[in-house]
PyMOL Python script that loads the backbone (N, CA, C, O; Angstrom):
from pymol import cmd

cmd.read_pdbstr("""\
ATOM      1  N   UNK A   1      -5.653 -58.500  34.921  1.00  0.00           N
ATOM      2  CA  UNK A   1      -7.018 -58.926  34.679  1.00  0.00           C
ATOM      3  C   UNK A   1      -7.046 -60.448  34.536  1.00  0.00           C
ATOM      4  O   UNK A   1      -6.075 -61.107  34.164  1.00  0.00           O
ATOM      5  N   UNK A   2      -8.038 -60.866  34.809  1.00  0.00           N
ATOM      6  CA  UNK A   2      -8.526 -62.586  34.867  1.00  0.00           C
ATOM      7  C   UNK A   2      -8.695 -62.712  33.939  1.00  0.00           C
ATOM      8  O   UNK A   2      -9.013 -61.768  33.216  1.00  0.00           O
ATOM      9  N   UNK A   3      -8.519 -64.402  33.341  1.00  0.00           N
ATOM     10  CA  UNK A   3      -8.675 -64.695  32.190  1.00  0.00           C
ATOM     11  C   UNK A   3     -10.170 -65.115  32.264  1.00  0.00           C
ATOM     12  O   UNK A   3     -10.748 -65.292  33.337  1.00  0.00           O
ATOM     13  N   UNK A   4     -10.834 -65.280  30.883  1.00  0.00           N
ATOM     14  CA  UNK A   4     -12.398 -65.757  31.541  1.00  0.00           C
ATOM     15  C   UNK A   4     -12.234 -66.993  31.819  1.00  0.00           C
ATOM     16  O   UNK A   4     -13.203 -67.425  32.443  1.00  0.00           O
ATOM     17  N   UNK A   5     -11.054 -68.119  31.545  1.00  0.00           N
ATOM     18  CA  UNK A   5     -11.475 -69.318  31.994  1.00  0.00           C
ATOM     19  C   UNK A   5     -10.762 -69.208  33.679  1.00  0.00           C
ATOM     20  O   UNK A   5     -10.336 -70.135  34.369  1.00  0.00           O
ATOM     21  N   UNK A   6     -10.804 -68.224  33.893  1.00  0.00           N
ATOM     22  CA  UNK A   6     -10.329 -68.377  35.641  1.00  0.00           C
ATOM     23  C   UNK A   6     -11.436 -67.615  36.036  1.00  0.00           C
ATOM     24  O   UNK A   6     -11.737 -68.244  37.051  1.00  0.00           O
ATOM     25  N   UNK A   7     -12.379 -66.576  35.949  1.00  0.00           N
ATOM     26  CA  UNK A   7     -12.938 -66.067  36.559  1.00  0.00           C
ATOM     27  C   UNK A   7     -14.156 -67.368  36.028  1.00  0.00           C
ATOM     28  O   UNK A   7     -14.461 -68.110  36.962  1.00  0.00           O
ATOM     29  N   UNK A   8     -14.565 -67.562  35.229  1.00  0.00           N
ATOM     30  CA  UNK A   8     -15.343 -68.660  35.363  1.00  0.00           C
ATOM     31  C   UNK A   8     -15.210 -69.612  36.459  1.00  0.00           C
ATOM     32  O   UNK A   8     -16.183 -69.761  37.199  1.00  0.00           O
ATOM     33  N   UNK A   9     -13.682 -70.568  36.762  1.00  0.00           N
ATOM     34  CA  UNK A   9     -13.259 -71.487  37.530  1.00  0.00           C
ATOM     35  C   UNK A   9     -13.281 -70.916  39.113  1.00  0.00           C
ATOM     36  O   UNK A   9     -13.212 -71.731  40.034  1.00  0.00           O
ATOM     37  N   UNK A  10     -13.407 -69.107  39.450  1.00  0.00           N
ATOM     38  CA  UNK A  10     -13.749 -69.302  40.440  1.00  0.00           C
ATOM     39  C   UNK A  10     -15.199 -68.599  40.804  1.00  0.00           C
ATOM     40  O   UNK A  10     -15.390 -68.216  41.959  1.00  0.00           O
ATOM     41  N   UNK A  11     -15.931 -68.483  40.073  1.00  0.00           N
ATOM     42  CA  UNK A  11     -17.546 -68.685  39.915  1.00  0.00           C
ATOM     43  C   UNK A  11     -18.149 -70.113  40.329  1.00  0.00           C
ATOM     44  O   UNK A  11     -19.074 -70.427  41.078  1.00  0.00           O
ATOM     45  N   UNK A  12     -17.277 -70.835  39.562  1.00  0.00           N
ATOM     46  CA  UNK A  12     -17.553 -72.224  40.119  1.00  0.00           C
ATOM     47  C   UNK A  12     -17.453 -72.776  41.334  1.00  0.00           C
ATOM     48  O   UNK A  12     -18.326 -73.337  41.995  1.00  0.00           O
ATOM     49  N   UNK A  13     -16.185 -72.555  41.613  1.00  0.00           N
ATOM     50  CA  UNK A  13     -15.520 -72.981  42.876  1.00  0.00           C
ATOM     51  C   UNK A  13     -16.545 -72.338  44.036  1.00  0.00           C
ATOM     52  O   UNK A  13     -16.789 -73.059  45.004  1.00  0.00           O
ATOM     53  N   UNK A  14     -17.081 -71.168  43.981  1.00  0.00           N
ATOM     54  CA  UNK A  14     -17.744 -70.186  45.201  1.00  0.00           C
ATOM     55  C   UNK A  14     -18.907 -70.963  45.179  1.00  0.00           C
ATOM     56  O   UNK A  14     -19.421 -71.267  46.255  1.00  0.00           O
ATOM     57  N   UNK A  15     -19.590 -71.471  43.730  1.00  0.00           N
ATOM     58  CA  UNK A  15     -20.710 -72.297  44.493  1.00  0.00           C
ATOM     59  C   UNK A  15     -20.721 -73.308  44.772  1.00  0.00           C
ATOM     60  O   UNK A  15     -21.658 -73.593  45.518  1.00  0.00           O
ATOM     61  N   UNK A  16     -19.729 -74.512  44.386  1.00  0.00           N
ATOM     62  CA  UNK A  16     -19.964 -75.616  44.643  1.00  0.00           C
ATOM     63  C   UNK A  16     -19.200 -75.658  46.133  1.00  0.00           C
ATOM     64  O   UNK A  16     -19.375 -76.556  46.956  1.00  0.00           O
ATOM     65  N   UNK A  17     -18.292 -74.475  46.318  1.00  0.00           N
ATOM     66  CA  UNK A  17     -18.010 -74.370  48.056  1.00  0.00           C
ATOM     67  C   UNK A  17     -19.590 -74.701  48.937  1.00  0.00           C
ATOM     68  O   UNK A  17     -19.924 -75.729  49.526  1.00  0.00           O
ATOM     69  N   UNK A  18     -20.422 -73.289  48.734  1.00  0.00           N
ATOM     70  CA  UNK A  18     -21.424 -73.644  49.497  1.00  0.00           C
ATOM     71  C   UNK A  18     -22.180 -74.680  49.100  1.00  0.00           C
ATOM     72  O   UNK A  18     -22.759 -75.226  50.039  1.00  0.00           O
ATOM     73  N   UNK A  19     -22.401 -75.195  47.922  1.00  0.00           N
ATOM     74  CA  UNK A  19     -23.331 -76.323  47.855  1.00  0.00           C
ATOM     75  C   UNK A  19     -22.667 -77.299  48.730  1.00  0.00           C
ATOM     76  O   UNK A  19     -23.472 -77.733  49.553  1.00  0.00           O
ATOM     77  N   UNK A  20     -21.691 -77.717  48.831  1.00  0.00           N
ATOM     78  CA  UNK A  20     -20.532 -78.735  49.555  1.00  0.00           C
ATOM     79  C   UNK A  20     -20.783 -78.358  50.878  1.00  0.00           C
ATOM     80  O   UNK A  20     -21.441 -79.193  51.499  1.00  0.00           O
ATOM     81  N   UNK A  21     -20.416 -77.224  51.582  1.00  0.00           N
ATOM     82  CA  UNK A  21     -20.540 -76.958  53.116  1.00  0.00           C
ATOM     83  C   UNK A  21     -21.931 -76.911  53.703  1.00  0.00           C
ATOM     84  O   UNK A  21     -21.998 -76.803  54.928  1.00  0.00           O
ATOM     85  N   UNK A  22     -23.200 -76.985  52.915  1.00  0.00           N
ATOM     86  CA  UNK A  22     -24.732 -77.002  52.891  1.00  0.00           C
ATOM     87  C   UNK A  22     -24.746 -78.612  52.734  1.00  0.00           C
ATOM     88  O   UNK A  22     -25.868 -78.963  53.100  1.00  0.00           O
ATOM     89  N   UNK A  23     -24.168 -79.479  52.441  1.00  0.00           N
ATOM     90  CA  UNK A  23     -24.221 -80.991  51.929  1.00  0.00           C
ATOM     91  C   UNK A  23     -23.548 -81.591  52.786  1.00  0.00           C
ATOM     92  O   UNK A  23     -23.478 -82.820  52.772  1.00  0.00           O
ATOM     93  N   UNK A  24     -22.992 -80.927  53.596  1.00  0.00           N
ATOM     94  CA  UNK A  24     -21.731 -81.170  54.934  1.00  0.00           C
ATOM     95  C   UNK A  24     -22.644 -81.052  55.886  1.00  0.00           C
ATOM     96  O   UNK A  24     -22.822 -82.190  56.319  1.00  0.00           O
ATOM     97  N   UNK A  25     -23.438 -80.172  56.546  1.00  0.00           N
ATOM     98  CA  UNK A  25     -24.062 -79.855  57.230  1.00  0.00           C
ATOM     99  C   UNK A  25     -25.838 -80.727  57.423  1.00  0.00           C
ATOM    100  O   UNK A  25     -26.742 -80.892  58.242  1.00  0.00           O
ATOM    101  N   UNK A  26     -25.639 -80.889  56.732  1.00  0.00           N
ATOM    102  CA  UNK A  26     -27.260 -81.357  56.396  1.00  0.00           C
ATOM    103  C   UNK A  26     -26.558 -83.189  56.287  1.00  0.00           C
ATOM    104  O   UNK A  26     -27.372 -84.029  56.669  1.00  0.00           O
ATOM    105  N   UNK A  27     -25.472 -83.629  55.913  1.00  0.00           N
ATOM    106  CA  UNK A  27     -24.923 -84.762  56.396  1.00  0.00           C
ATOM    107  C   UNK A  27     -25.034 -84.890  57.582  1.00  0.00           C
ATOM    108  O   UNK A  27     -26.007 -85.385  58.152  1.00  0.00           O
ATOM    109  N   UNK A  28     -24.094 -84.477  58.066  1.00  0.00           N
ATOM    110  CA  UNK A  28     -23.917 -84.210  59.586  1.00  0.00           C
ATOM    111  C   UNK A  28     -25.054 -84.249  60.576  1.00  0.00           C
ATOM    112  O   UNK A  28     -25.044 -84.946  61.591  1.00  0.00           O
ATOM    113  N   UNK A  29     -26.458 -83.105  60.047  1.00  0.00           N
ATOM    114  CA  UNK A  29     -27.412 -83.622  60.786  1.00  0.00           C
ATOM    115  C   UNK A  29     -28.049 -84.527  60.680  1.00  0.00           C
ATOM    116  O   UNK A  29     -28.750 -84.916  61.615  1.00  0.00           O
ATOM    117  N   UNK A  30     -28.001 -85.159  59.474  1.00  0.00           N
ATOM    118  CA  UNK A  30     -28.598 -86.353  59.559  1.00  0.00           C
ATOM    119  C   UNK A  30     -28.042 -87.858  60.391  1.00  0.00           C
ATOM    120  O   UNK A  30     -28.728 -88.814  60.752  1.00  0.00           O
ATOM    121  N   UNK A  31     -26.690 -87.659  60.510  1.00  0.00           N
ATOM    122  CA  UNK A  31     -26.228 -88.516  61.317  1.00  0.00           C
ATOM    123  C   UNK A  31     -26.276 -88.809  62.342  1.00  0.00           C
ATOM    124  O   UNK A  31     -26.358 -89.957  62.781  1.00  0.00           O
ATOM    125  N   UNK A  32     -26.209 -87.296  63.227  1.00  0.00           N
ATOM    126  CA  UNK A  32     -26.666 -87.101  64.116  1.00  0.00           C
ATOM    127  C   UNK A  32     -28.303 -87.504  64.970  1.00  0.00           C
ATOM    128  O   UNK A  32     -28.459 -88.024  66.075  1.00  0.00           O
ATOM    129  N   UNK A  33     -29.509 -86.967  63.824  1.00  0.00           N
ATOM    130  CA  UNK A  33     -30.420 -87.611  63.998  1.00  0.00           C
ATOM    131  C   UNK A  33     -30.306 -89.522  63.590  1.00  0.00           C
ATOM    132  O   UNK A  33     -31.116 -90.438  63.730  1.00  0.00           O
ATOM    133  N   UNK A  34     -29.724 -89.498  63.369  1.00  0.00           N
ATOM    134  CA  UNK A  34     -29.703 -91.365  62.970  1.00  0.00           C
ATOM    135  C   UNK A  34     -28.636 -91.891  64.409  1.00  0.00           C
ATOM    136  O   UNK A  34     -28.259 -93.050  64.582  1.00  0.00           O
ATOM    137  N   UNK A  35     -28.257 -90.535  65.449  1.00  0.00           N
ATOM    138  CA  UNK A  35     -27.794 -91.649  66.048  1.00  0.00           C
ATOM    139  C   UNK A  35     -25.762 -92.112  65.445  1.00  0.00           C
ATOM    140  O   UNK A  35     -25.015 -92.502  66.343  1.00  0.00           O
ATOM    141  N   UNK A  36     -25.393 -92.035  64.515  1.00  0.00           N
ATOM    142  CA  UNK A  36     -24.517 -92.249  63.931  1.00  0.00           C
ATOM    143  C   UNK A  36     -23.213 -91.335  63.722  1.00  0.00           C
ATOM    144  O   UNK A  36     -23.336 -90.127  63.922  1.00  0.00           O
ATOM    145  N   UNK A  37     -22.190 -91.763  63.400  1.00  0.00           N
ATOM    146  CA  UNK A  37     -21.519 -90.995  63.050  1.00  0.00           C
ATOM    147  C   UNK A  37     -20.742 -91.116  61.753  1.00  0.00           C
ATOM    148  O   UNK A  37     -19.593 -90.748  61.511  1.00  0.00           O
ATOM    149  N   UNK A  38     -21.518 -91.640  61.074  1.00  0.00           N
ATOM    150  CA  UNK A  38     -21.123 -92.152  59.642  1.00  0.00           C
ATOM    151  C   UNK A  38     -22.148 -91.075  58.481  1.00  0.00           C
ATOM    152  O   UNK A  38     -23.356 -91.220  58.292  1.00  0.00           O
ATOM    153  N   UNK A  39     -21.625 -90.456  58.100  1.00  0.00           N
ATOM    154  CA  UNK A  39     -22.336 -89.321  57.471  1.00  0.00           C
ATOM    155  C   UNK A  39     -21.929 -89.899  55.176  1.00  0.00           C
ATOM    156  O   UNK A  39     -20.934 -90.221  54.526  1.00  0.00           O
ATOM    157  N   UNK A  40     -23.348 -89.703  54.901  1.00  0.00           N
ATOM    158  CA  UNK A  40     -23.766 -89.930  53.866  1.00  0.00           C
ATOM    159  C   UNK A  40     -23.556 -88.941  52.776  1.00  0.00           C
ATOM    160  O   UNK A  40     -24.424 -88.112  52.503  1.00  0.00           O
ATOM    161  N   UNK A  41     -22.269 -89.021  52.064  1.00  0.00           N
ATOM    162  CA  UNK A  41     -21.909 -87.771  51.132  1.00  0.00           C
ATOM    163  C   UNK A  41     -21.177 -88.118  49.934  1.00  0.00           C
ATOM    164  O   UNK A  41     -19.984 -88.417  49.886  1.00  0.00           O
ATOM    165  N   UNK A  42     -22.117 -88.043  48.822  1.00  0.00           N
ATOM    166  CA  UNK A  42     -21.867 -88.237  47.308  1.00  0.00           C
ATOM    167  C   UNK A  42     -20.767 -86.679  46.489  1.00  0.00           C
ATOM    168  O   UNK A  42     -21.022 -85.718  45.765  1.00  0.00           O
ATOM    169  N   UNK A  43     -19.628 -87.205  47.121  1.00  0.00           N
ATOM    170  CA  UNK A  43     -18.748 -86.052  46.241  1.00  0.00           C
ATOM    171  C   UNK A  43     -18.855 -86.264  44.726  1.00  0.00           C
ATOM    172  O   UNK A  43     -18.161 -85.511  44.042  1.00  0.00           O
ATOM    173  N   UNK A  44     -19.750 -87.333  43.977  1.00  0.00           N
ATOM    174  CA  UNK A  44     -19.877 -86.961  42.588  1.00  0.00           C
ATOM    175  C   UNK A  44     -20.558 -85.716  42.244  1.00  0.00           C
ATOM    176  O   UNK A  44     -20.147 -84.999  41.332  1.00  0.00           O
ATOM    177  N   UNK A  45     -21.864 -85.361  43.133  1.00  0.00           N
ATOM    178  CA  UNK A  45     -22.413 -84.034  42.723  1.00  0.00           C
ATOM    179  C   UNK A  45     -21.849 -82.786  42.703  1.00  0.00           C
ATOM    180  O   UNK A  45     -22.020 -81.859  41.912  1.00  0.00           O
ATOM    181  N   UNK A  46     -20.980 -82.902  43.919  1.00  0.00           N
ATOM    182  CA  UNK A  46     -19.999 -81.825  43.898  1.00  0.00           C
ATOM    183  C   UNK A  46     -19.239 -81.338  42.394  1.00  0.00           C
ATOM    184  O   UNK A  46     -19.145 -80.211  41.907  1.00  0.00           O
ATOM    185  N   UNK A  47     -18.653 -82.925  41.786  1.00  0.00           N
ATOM    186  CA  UNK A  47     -17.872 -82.014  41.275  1.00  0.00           C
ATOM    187  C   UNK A  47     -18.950 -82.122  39.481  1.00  0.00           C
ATOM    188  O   UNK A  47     -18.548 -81.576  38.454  1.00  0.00           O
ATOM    189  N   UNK A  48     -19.842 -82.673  39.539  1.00  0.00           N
ATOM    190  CA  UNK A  48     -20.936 -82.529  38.287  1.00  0.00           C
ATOM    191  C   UNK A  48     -21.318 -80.888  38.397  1.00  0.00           C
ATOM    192  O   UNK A  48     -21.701 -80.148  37.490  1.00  0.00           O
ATOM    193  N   UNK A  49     -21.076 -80.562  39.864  1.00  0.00           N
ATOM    194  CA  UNK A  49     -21.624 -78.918  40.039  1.00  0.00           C
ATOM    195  C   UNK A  49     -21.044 -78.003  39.706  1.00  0.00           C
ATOM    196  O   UNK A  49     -21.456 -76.928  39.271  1.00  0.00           O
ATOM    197  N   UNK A  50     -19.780 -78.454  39.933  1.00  0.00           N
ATOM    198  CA  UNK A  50     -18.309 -77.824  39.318  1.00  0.00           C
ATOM    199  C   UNK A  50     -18.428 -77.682  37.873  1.00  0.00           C
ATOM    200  O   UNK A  50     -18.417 -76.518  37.471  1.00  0.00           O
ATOM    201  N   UNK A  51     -18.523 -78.472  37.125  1.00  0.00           N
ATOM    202  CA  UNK A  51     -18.519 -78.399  35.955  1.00  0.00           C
ATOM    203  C   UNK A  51     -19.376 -77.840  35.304  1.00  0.00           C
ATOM    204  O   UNK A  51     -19.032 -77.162  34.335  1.00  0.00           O
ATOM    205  N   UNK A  52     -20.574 -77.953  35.615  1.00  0.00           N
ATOM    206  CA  UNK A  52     -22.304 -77.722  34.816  1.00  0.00           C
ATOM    207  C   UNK A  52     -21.836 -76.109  35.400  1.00  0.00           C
ATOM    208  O   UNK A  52     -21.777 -75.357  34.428  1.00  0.00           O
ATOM    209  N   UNK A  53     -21.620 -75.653  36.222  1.00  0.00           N
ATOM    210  CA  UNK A  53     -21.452 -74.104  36.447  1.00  0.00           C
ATOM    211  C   UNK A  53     -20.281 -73.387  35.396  1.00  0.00           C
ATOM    212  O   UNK A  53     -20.377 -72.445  34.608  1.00  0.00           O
ATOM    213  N   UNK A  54     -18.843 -74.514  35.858  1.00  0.00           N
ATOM    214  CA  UNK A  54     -17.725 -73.696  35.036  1.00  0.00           C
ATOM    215  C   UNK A  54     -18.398 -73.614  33.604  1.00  0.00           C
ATOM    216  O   UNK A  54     -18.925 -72.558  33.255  1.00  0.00           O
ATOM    217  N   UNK A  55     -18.391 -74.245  33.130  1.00  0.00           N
ATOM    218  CA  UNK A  55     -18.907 -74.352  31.437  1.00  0.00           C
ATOM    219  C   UNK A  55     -19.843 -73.330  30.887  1.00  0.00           C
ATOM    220  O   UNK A  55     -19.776 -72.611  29.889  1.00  0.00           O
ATOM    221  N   UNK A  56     -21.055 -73.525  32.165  1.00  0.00           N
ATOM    222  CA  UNK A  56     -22.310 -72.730  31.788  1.00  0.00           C
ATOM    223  C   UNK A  56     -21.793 -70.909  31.983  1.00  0.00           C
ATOM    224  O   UNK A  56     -22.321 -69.948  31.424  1.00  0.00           O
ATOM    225  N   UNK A  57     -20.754 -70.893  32.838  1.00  0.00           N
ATOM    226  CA  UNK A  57     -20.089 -69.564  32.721  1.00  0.00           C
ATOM    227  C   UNK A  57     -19.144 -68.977  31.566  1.00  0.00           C
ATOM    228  O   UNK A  57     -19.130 -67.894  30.982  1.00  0.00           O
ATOM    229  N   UNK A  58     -18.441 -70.014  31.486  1.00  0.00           N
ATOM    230  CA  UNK A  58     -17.476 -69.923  30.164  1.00  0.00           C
ATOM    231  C   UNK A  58     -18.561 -69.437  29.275  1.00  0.00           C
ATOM    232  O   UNK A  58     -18.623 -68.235  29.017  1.00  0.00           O
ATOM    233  N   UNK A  59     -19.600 -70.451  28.683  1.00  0.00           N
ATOM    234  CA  UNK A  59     -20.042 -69.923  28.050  1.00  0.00           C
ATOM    235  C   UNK A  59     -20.894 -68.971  27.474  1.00  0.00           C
ATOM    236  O   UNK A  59     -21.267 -68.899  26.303  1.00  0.00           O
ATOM    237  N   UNK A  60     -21.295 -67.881  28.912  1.00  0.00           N
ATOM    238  CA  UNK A  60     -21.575 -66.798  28.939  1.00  0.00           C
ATOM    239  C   UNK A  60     -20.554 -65.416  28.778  1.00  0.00           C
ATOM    240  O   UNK A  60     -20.615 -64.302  28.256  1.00  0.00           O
ATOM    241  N   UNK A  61     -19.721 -66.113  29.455  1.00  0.00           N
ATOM    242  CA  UNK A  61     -18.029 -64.797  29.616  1.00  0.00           C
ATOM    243  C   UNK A  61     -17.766 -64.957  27.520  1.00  0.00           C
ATOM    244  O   UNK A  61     -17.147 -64.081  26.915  1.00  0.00           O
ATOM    245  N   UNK A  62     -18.230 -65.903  26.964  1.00  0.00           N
ATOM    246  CA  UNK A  62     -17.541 -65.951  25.557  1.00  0.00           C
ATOM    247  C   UNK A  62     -18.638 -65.263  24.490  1.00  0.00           C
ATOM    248  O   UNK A  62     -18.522 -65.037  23.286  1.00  0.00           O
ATOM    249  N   UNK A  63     -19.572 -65.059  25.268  1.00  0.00           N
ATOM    250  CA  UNK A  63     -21.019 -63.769  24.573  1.00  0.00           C
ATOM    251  C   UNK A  63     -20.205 -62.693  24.652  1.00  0.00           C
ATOM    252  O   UNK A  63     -20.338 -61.954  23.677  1.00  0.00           O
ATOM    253  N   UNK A  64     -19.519 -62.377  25.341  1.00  0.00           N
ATOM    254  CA  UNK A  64     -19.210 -60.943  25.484  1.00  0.00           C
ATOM    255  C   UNK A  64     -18.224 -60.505  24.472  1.00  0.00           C
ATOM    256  O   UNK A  64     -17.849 -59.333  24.443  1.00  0.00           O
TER     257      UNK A  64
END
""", "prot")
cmd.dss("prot")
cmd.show_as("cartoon", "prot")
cmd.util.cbc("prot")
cmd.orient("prot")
């Protein structure tokens, strides 16, 4: 069995995957529409997303 601070860590991980590959994509088209190939991507949110999720899970898995 998972510990809750791992099943939390990959609660996290699954969304800030898609938030990241949705932030990849929507980069990408924008570069594309600009013509460019220099794509505009703030990995701070990524990992603020990481965290504000792991935590906010932890501290639901620790209700139980």
């Amino acid at each position: 069995m998972l510990s809750k601070e791992q099943r939390a860590h990959e609660l996290a991980m699954m969304i800030t995957k898609s938030f990241t590959d949705t932030s990849m994509e929507l980069a990408k088209s924008d570069a594309e529409d600009a013509g460019t190939t220099k794509m505009n991507i703030d990995e701070n949110t990524s990992l603020d997303l990481y965290l504000a999720t792991y935590q906010s899970a932890l501290a639901k898995l620790n209700l139980d």
